[in-house]
C-alpha positions as a Markdown table, in Angstrom:
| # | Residue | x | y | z |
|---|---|---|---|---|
| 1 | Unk | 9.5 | -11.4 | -7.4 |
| 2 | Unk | 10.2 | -7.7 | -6.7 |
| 3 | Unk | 9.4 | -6.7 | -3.2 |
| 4 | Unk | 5.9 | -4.6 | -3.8 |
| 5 | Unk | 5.0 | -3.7 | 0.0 |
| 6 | Unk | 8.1 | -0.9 | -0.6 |
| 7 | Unk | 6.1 | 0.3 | -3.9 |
| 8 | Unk | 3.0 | 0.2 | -1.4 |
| 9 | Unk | 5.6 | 3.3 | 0.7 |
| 10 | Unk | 6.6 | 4.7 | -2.3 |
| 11 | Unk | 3.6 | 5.7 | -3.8 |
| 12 | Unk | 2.3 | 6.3 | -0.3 |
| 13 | Unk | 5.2 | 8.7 | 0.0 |
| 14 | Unk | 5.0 | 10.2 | -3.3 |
| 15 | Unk | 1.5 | 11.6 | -2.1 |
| 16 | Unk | 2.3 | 13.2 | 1.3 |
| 17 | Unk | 0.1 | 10.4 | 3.1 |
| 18 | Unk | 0.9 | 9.5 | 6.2 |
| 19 | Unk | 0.5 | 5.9 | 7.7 |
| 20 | Unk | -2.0 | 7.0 | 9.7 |
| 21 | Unk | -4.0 | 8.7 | 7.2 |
| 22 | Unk | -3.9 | 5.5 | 4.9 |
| 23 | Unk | -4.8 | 3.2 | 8.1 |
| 24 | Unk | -7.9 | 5.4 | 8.2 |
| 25 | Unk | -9.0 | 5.4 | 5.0 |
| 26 | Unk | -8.6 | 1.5 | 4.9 |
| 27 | Unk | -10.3 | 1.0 | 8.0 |
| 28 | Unk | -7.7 | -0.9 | 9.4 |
| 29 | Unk | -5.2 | 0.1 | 12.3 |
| 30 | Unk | -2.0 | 1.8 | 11.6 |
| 31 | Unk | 0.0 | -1.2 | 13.2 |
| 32 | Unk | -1.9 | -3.3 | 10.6 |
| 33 | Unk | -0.9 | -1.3 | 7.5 |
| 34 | Unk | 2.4 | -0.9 | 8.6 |
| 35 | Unk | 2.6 | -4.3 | 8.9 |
| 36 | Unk | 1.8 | -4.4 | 5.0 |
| 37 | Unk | 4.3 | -2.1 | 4.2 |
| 38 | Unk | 7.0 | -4.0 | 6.0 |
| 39 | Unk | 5.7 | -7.6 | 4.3 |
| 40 | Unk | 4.7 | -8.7 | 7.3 |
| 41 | Unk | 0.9 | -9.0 | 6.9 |
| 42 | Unk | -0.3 | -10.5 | 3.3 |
| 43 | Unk | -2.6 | -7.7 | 1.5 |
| 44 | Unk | -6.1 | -9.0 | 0.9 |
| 45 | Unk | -7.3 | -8.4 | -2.9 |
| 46 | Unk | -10.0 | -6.5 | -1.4 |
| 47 | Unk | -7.9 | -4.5 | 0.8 |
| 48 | Unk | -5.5 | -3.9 | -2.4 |
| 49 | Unk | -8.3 | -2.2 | -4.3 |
| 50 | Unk | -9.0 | 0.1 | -1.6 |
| 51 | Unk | -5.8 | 1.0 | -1.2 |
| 52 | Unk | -4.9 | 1.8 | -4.8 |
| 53 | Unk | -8.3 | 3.8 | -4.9 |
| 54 | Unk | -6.4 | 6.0 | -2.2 |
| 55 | Unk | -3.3 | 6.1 | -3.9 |
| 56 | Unk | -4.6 | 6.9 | -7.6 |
| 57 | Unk | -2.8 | 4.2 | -8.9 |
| 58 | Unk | -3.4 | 1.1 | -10.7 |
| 59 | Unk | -3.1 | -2.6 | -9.7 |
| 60 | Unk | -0.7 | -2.9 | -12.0 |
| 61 | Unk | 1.5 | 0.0 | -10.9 |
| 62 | Unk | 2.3 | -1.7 | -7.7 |
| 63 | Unk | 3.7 | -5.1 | -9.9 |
| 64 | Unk | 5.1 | -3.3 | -12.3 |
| 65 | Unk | 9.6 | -4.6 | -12.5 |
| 66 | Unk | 11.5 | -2.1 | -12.3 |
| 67 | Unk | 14.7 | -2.8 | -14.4 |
């Protein structure tokens, strides 16, 4: 399966957010969502939807292959 914490960045990036601004938003610490973006910390489903509600961007988006 396709790595989707660096889709997580990328869309993160694509927006001008910064980690810090995300961790807010989330409610979470910045250590903690950088943590999800490295893999290292499993994403809650509930966490997911927030965070895709930040981003604009669908569930979907983040499992989407890229071939």
């Amino acid at each position: 399966m396709e790595n989707y914490y660096l889709k997580i960045k990328e869309y993160r990036l694509q927006n001008n957010h910064s980690p810090e601004y995300i961790a807010i938003q989330m409610e979470i610490s910045v250590k903690n969502y950088e943590n999800i973006e490295k893999g290292i910390v499993d994403l809650k489903l509930s966490k997911l939807d927030r965070l895709v509600k930040i981003l604009g961007i669908k569930k979907s988006e983040v499992f989407k292959l890229d071939y």
